[in-house]
TORKOL-4160 file (C-alpha; in steps of 0.2 Angstrom, whole numbers, padded with zeros to 4 digits, m for minus):
301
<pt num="1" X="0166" Y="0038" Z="m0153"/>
<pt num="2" X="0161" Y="0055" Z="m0149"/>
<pt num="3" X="0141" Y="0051" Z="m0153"/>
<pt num="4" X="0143" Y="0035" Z="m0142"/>
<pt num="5" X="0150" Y="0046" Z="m0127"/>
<pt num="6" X="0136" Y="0058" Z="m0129"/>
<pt num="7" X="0124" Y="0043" Z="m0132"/>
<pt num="8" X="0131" Y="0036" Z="m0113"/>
<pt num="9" X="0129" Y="0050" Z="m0106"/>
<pt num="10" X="0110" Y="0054" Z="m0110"/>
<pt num="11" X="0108" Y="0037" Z="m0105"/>
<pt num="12" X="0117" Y="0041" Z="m0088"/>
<pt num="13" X="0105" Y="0056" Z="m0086"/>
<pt num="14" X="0090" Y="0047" Z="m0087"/>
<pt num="15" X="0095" Y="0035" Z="m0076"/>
<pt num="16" X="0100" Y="0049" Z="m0064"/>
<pt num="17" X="0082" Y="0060" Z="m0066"/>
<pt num="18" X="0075" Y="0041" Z="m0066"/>
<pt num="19" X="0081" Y="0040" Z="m0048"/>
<pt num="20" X="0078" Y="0055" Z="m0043"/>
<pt num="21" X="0059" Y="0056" Z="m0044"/>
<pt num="22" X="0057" Y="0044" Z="m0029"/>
<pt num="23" X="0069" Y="0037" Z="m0016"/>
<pt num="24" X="0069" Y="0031" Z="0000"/>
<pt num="25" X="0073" Y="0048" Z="0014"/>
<pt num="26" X="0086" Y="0038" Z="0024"/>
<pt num="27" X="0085" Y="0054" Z="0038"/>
<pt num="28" X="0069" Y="0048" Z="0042"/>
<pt num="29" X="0068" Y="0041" Z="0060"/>
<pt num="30" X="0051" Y="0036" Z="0072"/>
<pt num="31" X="0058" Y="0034" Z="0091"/>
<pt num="32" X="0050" Y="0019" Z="0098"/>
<pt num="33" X="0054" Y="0019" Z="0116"/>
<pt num="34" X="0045" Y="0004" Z="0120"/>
<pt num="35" X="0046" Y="m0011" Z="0108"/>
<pt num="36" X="0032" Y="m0024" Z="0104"/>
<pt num="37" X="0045" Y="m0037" Z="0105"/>
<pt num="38" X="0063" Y="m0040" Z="0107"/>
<pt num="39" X="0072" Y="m0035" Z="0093"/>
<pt num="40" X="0074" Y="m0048" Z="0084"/>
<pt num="41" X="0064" Y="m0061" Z="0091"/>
<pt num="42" X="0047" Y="m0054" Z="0085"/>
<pt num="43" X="0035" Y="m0065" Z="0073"/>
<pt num="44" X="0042" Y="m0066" Z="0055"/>
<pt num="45" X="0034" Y="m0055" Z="0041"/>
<pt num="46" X="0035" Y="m0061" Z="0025"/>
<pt num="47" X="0035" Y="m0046" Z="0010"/>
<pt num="48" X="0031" Y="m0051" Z="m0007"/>
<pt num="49" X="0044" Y="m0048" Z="m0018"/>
<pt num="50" X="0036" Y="m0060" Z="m0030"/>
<pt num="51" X="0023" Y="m0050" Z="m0041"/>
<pt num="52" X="0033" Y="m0037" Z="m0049"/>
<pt num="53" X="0031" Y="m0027" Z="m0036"/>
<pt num="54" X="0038" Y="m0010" Z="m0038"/>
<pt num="55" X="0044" Y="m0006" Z="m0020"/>
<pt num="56" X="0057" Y="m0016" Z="m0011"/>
<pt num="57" X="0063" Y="m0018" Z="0008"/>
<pt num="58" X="0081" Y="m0013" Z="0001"/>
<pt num="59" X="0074" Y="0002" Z="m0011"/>
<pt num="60" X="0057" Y="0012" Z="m0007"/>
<pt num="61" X="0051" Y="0001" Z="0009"/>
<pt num="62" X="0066" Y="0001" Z="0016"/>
<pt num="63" X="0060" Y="0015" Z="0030"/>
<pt num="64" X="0044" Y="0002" Z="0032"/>
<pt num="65" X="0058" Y="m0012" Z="0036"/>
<pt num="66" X="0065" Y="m0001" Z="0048"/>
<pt num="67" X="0052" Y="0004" Z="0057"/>
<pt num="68" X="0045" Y="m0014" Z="0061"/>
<pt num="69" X="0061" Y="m0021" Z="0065"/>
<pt num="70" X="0063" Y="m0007" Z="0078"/>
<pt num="71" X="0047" Y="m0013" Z="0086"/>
<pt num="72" X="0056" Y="m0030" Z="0087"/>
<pt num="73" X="0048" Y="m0040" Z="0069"/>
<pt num="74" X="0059" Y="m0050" Z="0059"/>
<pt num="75" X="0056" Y="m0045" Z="0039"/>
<pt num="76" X="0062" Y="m0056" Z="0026"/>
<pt num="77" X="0059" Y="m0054" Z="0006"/>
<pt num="78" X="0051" Y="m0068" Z="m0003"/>
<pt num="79" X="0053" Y="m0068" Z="m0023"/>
<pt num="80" X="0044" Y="m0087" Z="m0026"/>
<pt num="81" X="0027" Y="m0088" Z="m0027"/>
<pt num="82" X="0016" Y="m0092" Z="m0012"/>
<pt num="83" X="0015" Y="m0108" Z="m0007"/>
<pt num="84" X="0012" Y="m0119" Z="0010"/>
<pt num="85" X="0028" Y="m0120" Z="0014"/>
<pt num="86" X="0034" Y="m0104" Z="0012"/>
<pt num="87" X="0020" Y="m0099" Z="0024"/>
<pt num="88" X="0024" Y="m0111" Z="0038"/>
<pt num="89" X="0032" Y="m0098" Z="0051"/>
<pt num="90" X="0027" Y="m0082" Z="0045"/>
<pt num="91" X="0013" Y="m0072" Z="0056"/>
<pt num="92" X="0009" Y="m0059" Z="0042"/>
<pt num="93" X="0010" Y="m0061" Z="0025"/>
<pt num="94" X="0014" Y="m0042" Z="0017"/>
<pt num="95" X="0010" Y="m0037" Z="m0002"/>
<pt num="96" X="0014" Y="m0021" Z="m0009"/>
<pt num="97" X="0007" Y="m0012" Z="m0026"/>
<pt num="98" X="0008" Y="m0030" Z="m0034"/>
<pt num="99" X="0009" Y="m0030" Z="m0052"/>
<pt num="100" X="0004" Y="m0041" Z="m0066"/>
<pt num="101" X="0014" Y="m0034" Z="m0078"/>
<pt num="102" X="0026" Y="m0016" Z="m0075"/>
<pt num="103" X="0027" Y="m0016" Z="m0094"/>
<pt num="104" X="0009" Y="m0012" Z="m0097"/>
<pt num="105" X="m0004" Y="0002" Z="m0089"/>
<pt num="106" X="m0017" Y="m0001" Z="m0104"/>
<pt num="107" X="m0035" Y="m0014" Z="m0100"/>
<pt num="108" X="m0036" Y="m0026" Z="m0098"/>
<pt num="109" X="m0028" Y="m0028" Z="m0084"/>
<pt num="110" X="m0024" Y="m0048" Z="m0075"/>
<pt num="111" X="m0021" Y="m0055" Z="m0060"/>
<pt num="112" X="m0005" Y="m0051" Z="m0053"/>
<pt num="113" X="m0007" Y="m0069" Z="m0043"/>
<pt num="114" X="m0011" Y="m0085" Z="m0050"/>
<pt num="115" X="m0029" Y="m0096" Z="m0043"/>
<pt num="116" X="m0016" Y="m0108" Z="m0034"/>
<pt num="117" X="m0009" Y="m0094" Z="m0024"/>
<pt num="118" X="m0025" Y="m0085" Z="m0021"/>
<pt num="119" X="m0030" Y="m0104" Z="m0013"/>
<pt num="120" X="m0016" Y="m0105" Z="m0005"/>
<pt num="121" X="m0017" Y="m0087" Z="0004"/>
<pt num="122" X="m0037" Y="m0089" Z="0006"/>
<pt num="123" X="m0034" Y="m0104" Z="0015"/>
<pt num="124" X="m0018" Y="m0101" Z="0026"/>
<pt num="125" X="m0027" Y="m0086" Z="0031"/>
<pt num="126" X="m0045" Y="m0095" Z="0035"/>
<pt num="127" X="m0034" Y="m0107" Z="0046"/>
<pt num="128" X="m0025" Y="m0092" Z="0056"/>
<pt num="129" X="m0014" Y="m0081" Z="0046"/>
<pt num="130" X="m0014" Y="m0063" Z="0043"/>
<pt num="131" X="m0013" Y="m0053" Z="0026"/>
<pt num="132" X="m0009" Y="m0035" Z="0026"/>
<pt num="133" X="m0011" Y="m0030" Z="0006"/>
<pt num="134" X="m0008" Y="m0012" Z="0001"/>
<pt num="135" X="m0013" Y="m0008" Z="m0018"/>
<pt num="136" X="m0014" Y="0008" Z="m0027"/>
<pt num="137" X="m0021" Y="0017" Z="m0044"/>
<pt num="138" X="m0021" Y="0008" Z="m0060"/>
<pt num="139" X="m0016" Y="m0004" Z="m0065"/>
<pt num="140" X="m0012" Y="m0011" Z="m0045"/>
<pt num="141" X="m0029" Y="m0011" Z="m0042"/>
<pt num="142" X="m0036" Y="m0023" Z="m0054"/>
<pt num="143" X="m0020" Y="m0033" Z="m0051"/>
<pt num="144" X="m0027" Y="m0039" Z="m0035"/>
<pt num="145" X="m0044" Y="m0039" Z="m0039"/>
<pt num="146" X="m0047" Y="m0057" Z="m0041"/>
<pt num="147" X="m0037" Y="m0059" Z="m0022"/>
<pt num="148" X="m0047" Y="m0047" Z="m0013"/>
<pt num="149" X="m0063" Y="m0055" Z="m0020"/>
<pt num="150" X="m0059" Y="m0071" Z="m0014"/>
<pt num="151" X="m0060" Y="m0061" Z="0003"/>
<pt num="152" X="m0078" Y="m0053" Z="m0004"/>
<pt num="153" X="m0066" Y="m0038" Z="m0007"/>
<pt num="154" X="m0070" Y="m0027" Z="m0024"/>
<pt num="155" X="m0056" Y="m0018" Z="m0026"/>
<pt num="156" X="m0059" Y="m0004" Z="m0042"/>
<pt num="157" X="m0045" Y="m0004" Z="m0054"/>
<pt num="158" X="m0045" Y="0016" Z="m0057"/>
<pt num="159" X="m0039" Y="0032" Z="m0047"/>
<pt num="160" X="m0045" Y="0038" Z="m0032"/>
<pt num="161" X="m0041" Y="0057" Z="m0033"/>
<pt num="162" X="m0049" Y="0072" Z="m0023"/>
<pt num="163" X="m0061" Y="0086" Z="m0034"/>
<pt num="164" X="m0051" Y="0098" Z="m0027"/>
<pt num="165" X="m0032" Y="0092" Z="m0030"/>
<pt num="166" X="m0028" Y="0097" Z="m0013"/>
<pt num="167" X="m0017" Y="0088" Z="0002"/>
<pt num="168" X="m0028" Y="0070" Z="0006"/>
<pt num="169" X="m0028" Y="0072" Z="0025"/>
<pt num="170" X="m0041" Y="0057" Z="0032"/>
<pt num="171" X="m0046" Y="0062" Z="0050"/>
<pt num="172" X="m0059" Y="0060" Z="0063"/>
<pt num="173" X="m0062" Y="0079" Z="0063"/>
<pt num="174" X="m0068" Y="0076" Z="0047"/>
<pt num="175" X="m0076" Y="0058" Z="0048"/>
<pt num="176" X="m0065" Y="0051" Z="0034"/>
<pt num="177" X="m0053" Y="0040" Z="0049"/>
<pt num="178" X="m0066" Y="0032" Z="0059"/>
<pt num="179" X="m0064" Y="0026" Z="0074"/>
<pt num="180" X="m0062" Y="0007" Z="0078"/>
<pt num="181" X="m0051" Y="m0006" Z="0084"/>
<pt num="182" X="m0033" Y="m0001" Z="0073"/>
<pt num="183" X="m0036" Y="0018" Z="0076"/>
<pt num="184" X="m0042" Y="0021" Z="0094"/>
<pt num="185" X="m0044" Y="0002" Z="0102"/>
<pt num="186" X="m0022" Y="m0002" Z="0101"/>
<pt num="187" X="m0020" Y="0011" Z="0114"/>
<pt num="188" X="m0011" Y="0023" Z="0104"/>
<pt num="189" X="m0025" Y="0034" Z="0096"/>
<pt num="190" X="m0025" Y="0040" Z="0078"/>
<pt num="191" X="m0031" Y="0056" Z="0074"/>
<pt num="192" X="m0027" Y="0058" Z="0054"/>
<pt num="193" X="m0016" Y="0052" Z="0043"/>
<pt num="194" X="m0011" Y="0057" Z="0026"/>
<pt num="195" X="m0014" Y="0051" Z="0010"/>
<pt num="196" X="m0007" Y="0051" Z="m0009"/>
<pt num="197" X="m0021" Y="0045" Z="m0022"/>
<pt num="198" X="m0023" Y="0026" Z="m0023"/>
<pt num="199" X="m0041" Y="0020" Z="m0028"/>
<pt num="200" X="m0053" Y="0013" Z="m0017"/>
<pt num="201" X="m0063" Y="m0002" Z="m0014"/>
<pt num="202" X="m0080" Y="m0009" Z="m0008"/>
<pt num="203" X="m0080" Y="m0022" Z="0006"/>
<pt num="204" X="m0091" Y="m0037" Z="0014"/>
<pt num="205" X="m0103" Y="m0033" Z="0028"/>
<pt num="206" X="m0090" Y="m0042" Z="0040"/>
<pt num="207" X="m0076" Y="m0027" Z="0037"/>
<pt num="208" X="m0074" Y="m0014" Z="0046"/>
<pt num="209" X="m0069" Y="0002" Z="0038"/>
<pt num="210" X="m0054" Y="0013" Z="0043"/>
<pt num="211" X="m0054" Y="0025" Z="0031"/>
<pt num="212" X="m0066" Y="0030" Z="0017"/>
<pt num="213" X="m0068" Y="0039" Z="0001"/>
<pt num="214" X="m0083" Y="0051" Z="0001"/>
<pt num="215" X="m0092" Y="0064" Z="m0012"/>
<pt num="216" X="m0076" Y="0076" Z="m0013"/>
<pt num="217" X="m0068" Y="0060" Z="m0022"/>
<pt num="218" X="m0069" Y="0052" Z="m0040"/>
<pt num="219" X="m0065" Y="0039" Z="m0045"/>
<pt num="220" X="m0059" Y="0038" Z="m0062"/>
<pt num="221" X="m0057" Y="0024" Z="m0075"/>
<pt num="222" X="m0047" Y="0026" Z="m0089"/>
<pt num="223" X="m0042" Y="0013" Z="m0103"/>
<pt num="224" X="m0024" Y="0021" Z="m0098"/>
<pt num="225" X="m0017" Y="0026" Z="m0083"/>
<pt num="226" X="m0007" Y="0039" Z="m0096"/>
<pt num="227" X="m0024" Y="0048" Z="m0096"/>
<pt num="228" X="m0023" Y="0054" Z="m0079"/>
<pt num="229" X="m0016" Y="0071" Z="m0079"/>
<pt num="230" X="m0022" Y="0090" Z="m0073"/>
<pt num="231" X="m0032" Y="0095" Z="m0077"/>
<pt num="232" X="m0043" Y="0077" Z="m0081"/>
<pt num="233" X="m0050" Y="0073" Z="m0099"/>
<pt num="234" X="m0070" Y="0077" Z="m0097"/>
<pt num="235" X="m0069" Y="0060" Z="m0107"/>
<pt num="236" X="m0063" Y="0048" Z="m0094"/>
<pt num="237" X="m0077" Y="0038" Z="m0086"/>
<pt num="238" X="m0078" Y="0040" Z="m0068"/>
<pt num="239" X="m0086" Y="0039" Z="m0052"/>
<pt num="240" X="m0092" Y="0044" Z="m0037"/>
<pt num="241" X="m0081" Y="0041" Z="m0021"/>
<pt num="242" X="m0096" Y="0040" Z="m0009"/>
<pt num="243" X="m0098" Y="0023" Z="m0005"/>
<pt num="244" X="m0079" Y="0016" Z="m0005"/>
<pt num="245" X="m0067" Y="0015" Z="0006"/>
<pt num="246" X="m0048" Y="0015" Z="0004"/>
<pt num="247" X="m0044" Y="0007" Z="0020"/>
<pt num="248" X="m0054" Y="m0007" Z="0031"/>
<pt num="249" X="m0049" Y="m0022" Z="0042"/>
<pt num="250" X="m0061" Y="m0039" Z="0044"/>
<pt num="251" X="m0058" Y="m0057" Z="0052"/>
<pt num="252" X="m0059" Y="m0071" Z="0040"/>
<pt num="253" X="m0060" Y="m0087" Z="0047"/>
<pt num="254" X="m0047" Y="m0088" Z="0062"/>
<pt num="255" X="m0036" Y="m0076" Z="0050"/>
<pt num="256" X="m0036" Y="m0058" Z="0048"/>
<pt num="257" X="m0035" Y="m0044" Z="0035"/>
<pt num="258" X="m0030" Y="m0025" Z="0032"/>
<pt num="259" X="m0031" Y="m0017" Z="0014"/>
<pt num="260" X="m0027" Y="m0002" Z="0012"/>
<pt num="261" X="m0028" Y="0006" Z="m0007"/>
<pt num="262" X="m0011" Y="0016" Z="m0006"/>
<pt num="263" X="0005" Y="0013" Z="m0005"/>
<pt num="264" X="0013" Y="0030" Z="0000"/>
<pt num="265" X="0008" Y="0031" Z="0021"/>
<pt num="266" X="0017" Y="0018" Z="0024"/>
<pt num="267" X="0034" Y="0022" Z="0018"/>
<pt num="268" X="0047" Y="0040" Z="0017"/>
<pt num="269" X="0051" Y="0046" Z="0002"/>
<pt num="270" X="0059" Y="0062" Z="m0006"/>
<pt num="271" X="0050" Y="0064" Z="m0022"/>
<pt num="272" X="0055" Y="0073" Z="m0038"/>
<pt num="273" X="0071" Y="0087" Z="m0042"/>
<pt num="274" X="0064" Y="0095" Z="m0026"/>
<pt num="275" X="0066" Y="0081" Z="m0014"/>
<pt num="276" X="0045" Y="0085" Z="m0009"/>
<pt num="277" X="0044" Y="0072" Z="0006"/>
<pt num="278" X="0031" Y="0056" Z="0004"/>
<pt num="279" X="0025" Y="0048" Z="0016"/>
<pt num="280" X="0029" Y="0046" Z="0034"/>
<pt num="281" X="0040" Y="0059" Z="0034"/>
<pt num="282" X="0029" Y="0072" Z="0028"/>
<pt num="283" X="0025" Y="0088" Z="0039"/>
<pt num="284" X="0007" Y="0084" Z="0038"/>
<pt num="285" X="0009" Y="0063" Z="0041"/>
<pt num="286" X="0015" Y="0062" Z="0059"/>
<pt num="287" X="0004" Y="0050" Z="0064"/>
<pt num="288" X="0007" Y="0039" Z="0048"/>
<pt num="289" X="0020" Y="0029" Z="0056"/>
<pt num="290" X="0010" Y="0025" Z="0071"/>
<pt num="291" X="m0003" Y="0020" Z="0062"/>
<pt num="292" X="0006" Y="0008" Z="0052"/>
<pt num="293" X="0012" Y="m0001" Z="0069"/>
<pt num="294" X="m0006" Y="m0002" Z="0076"/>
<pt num="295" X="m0010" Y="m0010" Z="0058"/>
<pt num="296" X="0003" Y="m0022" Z="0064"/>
<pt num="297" X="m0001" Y="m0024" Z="0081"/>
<pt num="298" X="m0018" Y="m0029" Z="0076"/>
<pt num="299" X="m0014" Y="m0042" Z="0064"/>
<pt num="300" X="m0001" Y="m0049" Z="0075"/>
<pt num="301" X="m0016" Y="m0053" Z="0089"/>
């Protein structure tokens, strides 16, 4: 009895420490004084809850629900696999870190979506809708590789990480935010926003890039995402960040596009023992949360 007791009770802490390493930061609050819709009669976003993804709108995007229902959209959670129907009234289609399988950070990695729901989405999107899909390091990345190609996207399935391990701050200052229509043409300028890690991608001719890696990145590729730890194995094939970007916007047929290559700037998160802020709510991310409206905005047009 006694040896199940303690046995429960390790169990207990685990789950305990499990849950404290990242939750949502329910203090965190973005005023919006002036609404892009009426609450609760804005377009309907549809977020995939369908391809094990890791983040929820009731668990670590819940401060991304509440941000764009502040602005006036309607969110709902899909767990069913994308078909025409589902699509029908939704204005935005939204994908998060999609996974093909949580169980498994080792190559190969598959698609986290299936060739019919990769037609499905190409299409609805040709014919006017809009797909916001946020990936991240290994193993996200090459979950969604055979989705971003079939929008000429070539997403890397590695991790994007600074040679310096220092804060990711993406600005204009430093000509890794660039300006275009999502940063300065919305009417609310962005300046910086910050980053945490993700990978990065290469995309068609017909994109335009929002943020980009550059010679101060690598990316790396390991055979296990375990690999990845300071300092970095000499071992682990990698390459350069020049070239890639980990956030850009194009038009596809009547449709449109954002991808971005990291989850973190678009959610609030206390992180670790220490409660270390994530996301929009960090000191240094003030302009996240704007920035994740004009994404919005954009593909709302």
């Amino acid at each position: 009895m006694n040896r199940f007791i303690a046995s429960l009770f390790l169990l207990l802490l685990g789950i305990a420490q499990l849950s404290a390493q990242q939750v949502a930061d329910e203090q965190f609050h973005y005023p919006i004084t002036d609404p892009h819709h009426r609450i609760g009669n804005g377009p309907l976003l549809l977020f995939d809850e369908a391809h094990n993804n890791p983040v929820t709108l009731r668990g670590a995007y819940v401060p991304f629900s509440d941000l764009l229902q502040a602005d006036g959209y309607r969110l709902r959670s899909v767990k069913e696999k994308i078909s025409y129907d589902q699509l029908k009234e939704v204005k935005i289609y939204i994908s998060i870190n999609a996974l093909s399988n949580p169980e498994n950070w080792k190559l190969p990695t598959y698609s986290a979506f299936t060739d019919q729901e990769i037609e499905t989405l190409r299409q609805w999107v040709f014919d006017g809708g809009s797909l916001f899909l946020v990936t991240d390091h290994m193993p996200c990345g090459g979950s969604v590789q055979t989705l971003g190609a079939a929008f000429g996207i070539h997403v890397v399935n590695g991790f994007a990480l600074p040679k310096n391990a220092r804060p990711e701050i993406f600005s204009k200052d430093r000509e890794t935010l660039l300006s275009n229509e999502i940063t300065t043409g919305s009417g609310k300028e962005i300046d910086s926003i910050m980053c945490w890690g993700g990978t990065g991608f290469i995309v068609p001719t017909t994109a335009h890039i929002i943020s980009l890696l550059n010679e101060e990145y690598e990316i790396y590729l390991p055979s296990d995402a375990n690999q990845i730890k300071r300092p970095i194995p000499d071992n682990i094939p990698r390459l350069s960040g020049k070239g890639f970007s980990n956030g850009a916007y194009l038009r596809f047929g009547k449709g449109r596009i954002v991808i971005f290559g990291d989850g973190a700037p678009f959610t609030a998160q206390l992180h670790g023992i220490k409660s270390e802020k994530r996301g929009m709510n960090h000191p240094a991310a003030t302009q996240n949360a704007q920035f994740l409206l004009n994404i919005v905005h954009w593909l709302d047009q």
